[in-house]
PQR file of N, CA, C, O and H, with PARSE charges and radii, in Angstrom:
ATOM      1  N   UNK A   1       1.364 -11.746  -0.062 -0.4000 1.5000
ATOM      2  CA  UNK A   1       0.150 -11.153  -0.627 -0.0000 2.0000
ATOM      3  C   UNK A   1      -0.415 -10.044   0.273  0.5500 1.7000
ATOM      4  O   UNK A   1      -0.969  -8.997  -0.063 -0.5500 1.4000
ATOM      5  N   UNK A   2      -0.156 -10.504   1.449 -0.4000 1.5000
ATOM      6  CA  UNK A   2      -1.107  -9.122   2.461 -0.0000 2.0000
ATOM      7  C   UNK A   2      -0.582  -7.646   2.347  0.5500 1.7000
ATOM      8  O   UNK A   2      -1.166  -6.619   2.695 -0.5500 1.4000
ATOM      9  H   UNK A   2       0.294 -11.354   1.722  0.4000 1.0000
ATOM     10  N   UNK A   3       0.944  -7.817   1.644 -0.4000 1.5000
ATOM     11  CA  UNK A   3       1.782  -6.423   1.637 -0.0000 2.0000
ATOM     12  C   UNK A   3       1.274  -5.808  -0.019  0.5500 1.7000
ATOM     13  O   UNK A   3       1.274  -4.637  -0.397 -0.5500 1.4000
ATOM     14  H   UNK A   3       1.418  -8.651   1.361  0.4000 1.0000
ATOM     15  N   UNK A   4       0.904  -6.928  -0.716 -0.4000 1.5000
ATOM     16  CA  UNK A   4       0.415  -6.162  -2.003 -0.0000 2.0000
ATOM     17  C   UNK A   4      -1.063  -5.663  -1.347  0.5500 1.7000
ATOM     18  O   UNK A   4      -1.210  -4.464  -1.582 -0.5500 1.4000
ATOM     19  H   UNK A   4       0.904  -7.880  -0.408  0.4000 1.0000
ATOM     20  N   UNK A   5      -1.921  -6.094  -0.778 -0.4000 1.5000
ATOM     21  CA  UNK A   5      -3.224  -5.642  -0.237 -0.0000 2.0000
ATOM     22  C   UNK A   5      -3.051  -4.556   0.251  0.5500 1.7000
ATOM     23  O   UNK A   5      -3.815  -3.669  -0.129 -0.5500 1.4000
ATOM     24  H   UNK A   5      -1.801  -7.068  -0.587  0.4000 1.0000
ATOM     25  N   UNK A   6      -2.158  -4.267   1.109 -0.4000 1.5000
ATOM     26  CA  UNK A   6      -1.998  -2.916   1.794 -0.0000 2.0000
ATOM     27  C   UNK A   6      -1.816  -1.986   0.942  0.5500 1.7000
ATOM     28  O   UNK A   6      -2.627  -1.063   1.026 -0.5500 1.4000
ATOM     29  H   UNK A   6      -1.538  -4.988   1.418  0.4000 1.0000
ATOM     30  N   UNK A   7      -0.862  -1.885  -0.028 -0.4000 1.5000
ATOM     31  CA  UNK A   7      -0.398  -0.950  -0.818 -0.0000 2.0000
ATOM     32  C   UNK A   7      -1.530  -0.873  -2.279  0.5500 1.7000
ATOM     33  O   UNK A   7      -1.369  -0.118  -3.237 -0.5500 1.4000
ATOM     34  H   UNK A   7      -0.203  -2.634  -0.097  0.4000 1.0000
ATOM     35  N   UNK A   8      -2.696  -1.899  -2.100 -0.4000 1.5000
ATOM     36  CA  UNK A   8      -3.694  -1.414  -3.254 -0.0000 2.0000
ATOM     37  C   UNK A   8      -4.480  -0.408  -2.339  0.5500 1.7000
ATOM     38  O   UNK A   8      -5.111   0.485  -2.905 -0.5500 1.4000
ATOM     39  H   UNK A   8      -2.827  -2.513  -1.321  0.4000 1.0000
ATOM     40  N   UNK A   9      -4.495  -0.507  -0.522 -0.4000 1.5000
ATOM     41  CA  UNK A   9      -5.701   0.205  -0.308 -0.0000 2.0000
ATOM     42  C   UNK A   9      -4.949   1.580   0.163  0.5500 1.7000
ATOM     43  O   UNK A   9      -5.803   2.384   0.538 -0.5500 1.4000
ATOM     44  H   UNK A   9      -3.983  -1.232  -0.062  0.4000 1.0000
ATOM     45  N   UNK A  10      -3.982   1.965   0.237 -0.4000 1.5000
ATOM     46  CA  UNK A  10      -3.293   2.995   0.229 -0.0000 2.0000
ATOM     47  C   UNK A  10      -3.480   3.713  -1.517  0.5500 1.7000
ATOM     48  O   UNK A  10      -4.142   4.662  -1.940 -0.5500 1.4000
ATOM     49  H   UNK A  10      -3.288   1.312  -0.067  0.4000 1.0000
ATOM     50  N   UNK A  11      -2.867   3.063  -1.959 -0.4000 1.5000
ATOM     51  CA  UNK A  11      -3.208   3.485  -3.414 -0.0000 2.0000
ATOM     52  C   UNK A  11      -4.781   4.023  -4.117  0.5500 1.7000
ATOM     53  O   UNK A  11      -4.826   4.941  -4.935 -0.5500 1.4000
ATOM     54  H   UNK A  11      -2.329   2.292  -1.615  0.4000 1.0000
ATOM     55  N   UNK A  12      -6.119   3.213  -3.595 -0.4000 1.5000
ATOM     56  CA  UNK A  12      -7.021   3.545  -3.569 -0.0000 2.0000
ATOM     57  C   UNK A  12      -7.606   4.716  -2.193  0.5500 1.7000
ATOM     58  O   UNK A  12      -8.776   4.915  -1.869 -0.5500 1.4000
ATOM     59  H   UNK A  12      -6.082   2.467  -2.930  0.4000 1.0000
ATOM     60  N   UNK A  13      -6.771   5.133  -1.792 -0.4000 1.5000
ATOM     61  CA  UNK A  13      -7.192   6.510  -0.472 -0.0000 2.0000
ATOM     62  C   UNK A  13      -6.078   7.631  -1.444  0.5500 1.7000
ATOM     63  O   UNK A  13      -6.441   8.807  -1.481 -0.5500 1.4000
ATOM     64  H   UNK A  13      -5.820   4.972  -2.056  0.4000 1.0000
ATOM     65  N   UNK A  14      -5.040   7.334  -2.043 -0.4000 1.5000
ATOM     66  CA  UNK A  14      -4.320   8.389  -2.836 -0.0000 2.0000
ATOM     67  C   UNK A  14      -4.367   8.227  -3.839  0.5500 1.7000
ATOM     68  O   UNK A  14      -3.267   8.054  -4.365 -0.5500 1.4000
ATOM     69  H   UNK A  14      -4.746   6.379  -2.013  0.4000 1.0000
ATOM     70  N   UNK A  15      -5.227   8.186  -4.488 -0.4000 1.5000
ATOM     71  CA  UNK A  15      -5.400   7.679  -6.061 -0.0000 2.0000
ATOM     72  C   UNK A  15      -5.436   9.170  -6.640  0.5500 1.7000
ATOM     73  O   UNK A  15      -6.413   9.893  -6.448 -0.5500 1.4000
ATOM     74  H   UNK A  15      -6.121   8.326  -4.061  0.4000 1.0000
ATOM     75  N   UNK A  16      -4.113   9.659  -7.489 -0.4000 1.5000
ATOM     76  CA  UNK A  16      -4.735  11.202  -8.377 -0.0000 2.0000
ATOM     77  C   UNK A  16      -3.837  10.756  -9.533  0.5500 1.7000
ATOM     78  O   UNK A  16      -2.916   9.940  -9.510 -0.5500 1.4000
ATOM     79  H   UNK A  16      -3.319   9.072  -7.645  0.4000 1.0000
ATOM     80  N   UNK A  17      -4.264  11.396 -10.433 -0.4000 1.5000
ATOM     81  CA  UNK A  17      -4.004  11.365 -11.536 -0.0000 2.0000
ATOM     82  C   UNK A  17      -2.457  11.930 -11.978  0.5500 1.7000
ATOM     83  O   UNK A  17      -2.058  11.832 -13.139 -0.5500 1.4000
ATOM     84  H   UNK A  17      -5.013  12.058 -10.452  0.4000 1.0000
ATOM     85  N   UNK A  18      -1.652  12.529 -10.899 -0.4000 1.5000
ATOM     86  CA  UNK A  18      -0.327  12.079 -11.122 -0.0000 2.0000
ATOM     87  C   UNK A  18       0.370  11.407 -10.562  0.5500 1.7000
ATOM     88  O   UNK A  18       1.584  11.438 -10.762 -0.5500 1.4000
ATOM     89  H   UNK A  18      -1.975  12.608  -9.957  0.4000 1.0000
ATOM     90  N   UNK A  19      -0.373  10.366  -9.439 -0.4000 1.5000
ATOM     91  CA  UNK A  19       0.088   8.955  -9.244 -0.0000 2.0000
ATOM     92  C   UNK A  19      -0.174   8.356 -10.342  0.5500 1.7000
ATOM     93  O   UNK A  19       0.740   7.577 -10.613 -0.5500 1.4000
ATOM     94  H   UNK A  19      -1.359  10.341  -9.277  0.4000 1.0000
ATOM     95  N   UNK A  20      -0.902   8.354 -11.017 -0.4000 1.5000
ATOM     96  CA  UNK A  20      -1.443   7.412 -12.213 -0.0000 2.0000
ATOM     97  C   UNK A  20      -0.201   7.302 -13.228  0.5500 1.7000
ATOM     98  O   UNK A  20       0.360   6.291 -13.649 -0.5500 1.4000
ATOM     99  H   UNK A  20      -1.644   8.987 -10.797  0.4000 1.0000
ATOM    100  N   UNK A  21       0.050   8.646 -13.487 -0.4000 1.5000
ATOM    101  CA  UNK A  21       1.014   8.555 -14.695 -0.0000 2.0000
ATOM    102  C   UNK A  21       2.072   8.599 -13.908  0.5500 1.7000
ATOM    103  O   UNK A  21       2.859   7.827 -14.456 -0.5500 1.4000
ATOM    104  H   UNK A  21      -0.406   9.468 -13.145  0.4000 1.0000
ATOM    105  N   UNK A  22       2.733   9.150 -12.679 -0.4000 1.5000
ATOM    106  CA  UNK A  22       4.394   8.519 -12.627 -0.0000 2.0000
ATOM    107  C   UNK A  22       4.083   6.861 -12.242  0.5500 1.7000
ATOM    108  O   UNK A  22       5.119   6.200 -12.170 -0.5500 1.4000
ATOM    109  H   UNK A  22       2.094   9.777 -12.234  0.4000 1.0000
ATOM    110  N   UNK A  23       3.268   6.372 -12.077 -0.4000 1.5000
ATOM    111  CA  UNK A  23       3.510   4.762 -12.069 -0.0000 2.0000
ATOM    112  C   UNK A  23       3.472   4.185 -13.611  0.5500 1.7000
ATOM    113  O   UNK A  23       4.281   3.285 -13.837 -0.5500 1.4000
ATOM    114  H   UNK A  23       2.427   6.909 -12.136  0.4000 1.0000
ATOM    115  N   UNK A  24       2.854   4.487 -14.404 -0.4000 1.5000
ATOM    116  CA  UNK A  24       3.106   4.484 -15.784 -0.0000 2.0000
ATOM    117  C   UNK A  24       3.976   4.891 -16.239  0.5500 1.7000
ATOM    118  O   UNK A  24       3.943   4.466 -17.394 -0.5500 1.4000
ATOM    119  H   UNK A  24       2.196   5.218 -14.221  0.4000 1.0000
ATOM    120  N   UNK A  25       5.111   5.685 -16.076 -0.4000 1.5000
ATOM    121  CA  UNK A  25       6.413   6.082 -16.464 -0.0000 2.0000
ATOM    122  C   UNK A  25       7.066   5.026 -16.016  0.5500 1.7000
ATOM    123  O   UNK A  25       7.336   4.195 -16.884 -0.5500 1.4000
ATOM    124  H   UNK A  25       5.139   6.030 -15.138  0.4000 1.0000
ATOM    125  N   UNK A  26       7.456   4.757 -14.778 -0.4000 1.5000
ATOM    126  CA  UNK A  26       7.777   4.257 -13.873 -0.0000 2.0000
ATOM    127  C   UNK A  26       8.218   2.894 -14.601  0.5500 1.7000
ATOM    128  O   UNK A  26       9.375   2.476 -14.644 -0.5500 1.4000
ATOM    129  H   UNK A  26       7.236   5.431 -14.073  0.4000 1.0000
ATOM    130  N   UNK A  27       7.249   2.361 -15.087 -0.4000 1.5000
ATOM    131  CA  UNK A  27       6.757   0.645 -15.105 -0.0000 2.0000
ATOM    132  C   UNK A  27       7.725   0.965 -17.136  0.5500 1.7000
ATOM    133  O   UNK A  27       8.604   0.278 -17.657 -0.5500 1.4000
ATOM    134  H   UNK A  27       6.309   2.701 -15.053  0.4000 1.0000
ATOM    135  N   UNK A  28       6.890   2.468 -17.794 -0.4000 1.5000
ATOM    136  CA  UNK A  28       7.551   2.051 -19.009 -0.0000 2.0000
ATOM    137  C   UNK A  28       9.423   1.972 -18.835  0.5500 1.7000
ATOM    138  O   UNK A  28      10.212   1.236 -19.427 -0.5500 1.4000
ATOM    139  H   UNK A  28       6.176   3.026 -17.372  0.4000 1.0000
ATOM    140  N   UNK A  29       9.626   2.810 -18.016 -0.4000 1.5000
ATOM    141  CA  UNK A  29      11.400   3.004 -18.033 -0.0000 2.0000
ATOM    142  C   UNK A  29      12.020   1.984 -17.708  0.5500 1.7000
ATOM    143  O   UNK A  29      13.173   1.771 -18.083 -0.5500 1.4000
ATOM    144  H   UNK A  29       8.985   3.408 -17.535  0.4000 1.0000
ATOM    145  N   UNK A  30      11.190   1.013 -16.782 -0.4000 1.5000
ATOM    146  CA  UNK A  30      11.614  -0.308 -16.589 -0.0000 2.0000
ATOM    147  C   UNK A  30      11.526  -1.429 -17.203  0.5500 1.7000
ATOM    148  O   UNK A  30      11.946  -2.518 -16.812 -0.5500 1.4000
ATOM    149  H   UNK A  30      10.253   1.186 -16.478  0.4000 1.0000
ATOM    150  N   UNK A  31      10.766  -1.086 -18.557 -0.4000 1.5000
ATOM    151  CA  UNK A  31      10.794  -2.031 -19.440 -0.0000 2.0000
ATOM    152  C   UNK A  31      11.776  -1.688 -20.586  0.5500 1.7000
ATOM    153  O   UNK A  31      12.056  -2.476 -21.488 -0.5500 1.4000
ATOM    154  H   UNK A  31      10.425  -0.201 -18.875  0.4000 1.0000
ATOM    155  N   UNK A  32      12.065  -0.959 -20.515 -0.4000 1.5000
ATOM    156  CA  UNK A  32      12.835   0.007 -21.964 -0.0000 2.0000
ATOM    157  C   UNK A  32      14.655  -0.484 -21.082  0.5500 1.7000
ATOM    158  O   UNK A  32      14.915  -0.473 -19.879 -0.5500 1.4000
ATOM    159  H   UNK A  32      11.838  -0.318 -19.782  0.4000 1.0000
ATOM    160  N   UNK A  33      15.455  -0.805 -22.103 -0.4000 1.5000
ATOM    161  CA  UNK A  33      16.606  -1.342 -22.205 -0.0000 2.0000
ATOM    162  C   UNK A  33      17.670  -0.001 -22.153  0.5500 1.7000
ATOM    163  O   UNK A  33      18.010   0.692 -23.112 -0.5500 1.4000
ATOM    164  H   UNK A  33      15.244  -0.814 -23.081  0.4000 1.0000
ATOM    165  N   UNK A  34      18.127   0.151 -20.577 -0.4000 1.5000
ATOM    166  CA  UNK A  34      19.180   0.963 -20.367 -0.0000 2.0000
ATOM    167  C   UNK A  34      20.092   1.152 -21.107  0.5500 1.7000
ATOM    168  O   UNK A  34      20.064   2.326 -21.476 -0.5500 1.4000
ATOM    169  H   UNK A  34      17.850  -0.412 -19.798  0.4000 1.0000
ATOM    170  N   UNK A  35      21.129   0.461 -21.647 -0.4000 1.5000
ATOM    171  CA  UNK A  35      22.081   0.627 -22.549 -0.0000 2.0000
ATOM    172  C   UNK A  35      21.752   0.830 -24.012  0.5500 1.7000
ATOM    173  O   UNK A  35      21.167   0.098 -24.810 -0.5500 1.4000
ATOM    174  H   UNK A  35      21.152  -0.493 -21.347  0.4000 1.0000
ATOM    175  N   UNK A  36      22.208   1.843 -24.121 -0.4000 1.5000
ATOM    176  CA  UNK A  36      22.146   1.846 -26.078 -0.0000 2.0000
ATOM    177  C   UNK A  36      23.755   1.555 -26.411  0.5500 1.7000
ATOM    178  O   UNK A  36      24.748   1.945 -25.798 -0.5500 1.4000
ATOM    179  H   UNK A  36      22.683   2.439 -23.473  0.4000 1.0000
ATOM    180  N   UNK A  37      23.666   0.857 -27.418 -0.4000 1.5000
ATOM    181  CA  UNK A  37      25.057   0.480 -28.052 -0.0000 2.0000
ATOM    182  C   UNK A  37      25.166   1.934 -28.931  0.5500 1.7000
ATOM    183  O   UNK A  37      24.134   2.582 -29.107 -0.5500 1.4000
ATOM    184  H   UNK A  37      22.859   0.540 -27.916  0.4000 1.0000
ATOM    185  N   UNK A  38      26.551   2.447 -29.511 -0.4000 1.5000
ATOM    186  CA  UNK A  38      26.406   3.784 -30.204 -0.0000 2.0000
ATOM    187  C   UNK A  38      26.550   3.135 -31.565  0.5500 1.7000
ATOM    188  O   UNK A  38      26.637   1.915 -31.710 -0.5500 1.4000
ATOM    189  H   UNK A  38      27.389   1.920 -29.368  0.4000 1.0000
ATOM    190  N   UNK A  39      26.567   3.928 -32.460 -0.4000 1.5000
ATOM    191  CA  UNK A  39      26.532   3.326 -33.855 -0.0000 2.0000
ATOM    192  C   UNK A  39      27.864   2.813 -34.504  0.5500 1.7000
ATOM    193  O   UNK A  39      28.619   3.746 -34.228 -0.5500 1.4000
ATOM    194  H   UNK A  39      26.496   4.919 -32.343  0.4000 1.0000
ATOM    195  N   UNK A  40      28.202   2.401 -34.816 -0.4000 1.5000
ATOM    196  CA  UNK A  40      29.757   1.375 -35.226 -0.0000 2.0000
ATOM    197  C   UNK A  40      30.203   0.878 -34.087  0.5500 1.7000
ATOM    198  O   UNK A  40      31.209   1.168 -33.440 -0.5500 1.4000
ATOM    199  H   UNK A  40      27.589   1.644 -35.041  0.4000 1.0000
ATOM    200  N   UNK A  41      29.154  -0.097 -33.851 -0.4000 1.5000
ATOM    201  CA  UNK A  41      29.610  -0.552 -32.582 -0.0000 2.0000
ATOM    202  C   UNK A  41      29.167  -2.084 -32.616  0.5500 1.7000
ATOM    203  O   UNK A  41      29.404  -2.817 -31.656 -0.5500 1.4000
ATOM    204  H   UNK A  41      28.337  -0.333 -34.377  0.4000 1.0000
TER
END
């Protein structure tokens, strides 16, 4: 837990608004399923 603490108060001293959205990219690309099967497949 103390290493997530550190990296919220780093995050709150660099907080801009395109940290905001590449961590929101970030988090969607890692939810989204790498492989696509192709079609007749």
């Amino acid at each position: 837990v103390p290493r997530k603490a550190r990296l919220d108060l780093i995050y709150q001293h660099r907080r801009t608004l395109c940290l905001d959205a590449a961590l929101m990219l970030k988090t969607v690309f890692r939810r989204l399923p790498l492989k696509r099967k192709s079609p007749g497949q």
